[in-house]
Each structure stands twice: as structure tokens, then as C-alpha cells.
N, C-alpha and C positions, 0 to 999 in steps of 0.2 A: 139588303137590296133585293128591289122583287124583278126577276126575272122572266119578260114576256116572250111568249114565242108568239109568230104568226101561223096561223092554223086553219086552214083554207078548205072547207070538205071537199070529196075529190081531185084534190092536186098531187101533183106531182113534186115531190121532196130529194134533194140530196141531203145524205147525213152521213159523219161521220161520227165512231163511239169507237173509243181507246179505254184499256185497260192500268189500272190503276199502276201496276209496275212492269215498265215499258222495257223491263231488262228480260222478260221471260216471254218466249215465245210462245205464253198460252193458247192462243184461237188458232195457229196451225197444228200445233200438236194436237187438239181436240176439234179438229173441224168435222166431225162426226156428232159430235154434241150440239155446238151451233148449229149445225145443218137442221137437227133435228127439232132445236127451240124454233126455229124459222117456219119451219113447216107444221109446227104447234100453234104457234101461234096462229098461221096463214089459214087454218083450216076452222078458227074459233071465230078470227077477226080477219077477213078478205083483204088482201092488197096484190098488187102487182109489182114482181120485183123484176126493174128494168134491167138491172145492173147490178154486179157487187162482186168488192175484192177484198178478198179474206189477209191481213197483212200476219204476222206473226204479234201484234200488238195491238190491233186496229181496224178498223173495216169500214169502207163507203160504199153506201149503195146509193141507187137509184129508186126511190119507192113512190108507186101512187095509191092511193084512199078510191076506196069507192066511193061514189056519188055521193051528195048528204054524207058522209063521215069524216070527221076532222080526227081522229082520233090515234092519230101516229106516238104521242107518247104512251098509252095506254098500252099499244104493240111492243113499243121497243122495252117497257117496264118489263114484260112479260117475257120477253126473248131471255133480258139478262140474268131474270129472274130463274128463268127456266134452264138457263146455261149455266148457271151458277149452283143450282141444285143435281144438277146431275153431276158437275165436276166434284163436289163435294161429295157425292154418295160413291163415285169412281175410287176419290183420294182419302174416304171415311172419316171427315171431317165431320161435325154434329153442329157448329156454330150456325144456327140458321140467320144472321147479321153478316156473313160470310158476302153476301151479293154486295156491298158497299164497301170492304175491300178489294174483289175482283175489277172491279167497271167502276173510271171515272164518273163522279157524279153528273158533271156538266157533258152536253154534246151540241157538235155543230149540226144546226138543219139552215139549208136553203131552200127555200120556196124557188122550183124554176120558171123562168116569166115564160119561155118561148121556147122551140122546135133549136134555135142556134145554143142558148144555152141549156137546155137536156146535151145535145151534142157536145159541147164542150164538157160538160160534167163528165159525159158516158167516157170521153177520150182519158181523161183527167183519171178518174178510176181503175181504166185498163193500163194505162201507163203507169199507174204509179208503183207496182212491188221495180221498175226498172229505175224508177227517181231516187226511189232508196237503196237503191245498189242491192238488191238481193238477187236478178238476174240482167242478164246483159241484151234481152230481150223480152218483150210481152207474150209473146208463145212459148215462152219458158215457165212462166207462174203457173201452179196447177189449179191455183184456187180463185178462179178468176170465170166472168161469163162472158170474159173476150174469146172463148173457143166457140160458145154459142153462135155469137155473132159472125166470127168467122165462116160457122158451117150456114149461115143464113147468108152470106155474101158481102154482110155491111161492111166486114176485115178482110183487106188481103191478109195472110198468113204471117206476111212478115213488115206489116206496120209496125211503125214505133223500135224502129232501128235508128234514129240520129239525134245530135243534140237540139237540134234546130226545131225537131217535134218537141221536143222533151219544153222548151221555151216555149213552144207553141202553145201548149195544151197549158203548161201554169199560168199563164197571161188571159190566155180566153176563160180558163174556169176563173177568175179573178183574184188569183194566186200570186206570193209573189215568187221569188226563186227557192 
């Protein structure tokens, strides 16, 4: 089955990419390493990253392409790529096929159409280490660029306290519960 993605040069992407065994809390325990393929990558191939939340299994961001560049898998091959060879040289693993057991092969990207859904997405992202039950608030996750936002104004400090957002935010990003 051949697999299309829509690939729009300078758009703006939500994606999500999960690791292959969702029992090990690899990308918080190493969020130094990712940090670092991110900003490897960002400095070969340009993007702007709106958003992003490091889960202990998983991560969504927010990314746009520069103008004329469609080239978001190309990036993300390369992130995993690069995160996956440092974790290996960290744990002295030598298997260089090692990147295809860390990181699911398949990820979600959505193409955002508009200003209402980037915001739903952006909500959706900062909310969610609170959807999975890892804190009882979004000012709690450390790995998150809802403190960004916060110091720029867009977050009061203590959004994303009730159930009634937590419903809010799955529904508008087009989620279901």
C-alpha cells in the first residue's frame, strides 16, 4: 500500500512521532539528545518550530517549512535519525538498523488550514502530558513550550485546569476522547 502524504512548501504541519516501545520512557529521559537532533537538523534544513511536547513516548509539534520547501520528511528522517545515533553511542550499542527499532515507522502530519486550527493544535499539544495523566496540570510538564507562550502572554499560567478544556481542546483538534 503506497502511502501519500500532502506536502505543501511553506506550511505549517502538526505531527505527531511515537516510539516504537511505548513502555520506556525514552525521549524524557533523553530530552538532551532530542533537543539536540532538533537543533541539528534546524540549522542544515530551516523550520520554525511553533510548538512541542516532549511525552515520555511521543512528541507533537507544531512546525512550518520555509517558503518553496516541502521537505518535512527529509527533517524528521534526520531528527530520528540523529537521536537514535546518539542514544546508541550513549548505551554503546553498534547496530546501525538500531533507528527502525527506536521510532515507529509510520507518523501523523496534519496540514493546518487556518489561524483557528494552528490554535486548536497549539491547545491540543500543551494539554496533552495532562490528558495522559502524567501531571494534573500544564504548568507542571517540563518539557513543553507552553512556558514560552506563557512568558509571551498567549497562557495565563494556570490554563488547562478542568475537564471541560481537556473536552475542548480533543474536539477542536479533531480528536476523539
Amino acid at each position: 500500500m503506497l502511502y501519500r502524504r500532502i506536502q505543501t512548501a511553506g506550511a505549517c504541519y502538526f505531527f505527531t512521532h511515537v516510539i516504537a516501545d511505548r513502555t520506556i520512557p525514552l525521549l524524557t529521559e533523553h530530552i538532551d539528545l532530542l533537543r539536540q537532533a532538533f537543533q541539528q537538523v534546524k540549522r542544515r534544513y530551516p523550520f520554525k518550530l511553533h510548538a512541542l511536547v516532549v511525552m515520555p513516548d511521543h512528541f507533537h509539534c507544531l512546525l512550518e517549512l520555509p517558503a518553496g520547501d516541502c521537505r518535512y520528511p527529509l527533517r524528521f528522517m534526520l531528527i530520528k535519525m540523529l537521536f537514535s545515533r546518539a542514544l546508541q553511542r550513549l548505551m554503546h550499542v553498534r547496530n546501525s538498523r538500531s533507528n527502525s527499532k527506536i521510532w515507529q515507522h509510520r507518523y501523523w502530519e496534519h496540514l493546518v488550514r487556518d489561524e483557528q486550527d494552528f490554535c486548536n493544535h497549539l491547545n491540543y499539544i500543551h494539554w496533552n502530558p495532562v490528558k495522559h495523566q502524567l501531571v494534573s496540570a500544564v504548568k507542571e510538564w517540563p518539557f513543553s513550550t507552553f512556558h514560552f507562550y506563557v512568558a509571551m502572554g498567549w497562557y495565563q499560567a494556570e490554563w488547562g485546569g478542568s475537564e471541560q478544556l481537556q473536552n475542548e481542546c480533543n474536539q477542536d483538534a479533531g480528536y476523539g476522547e
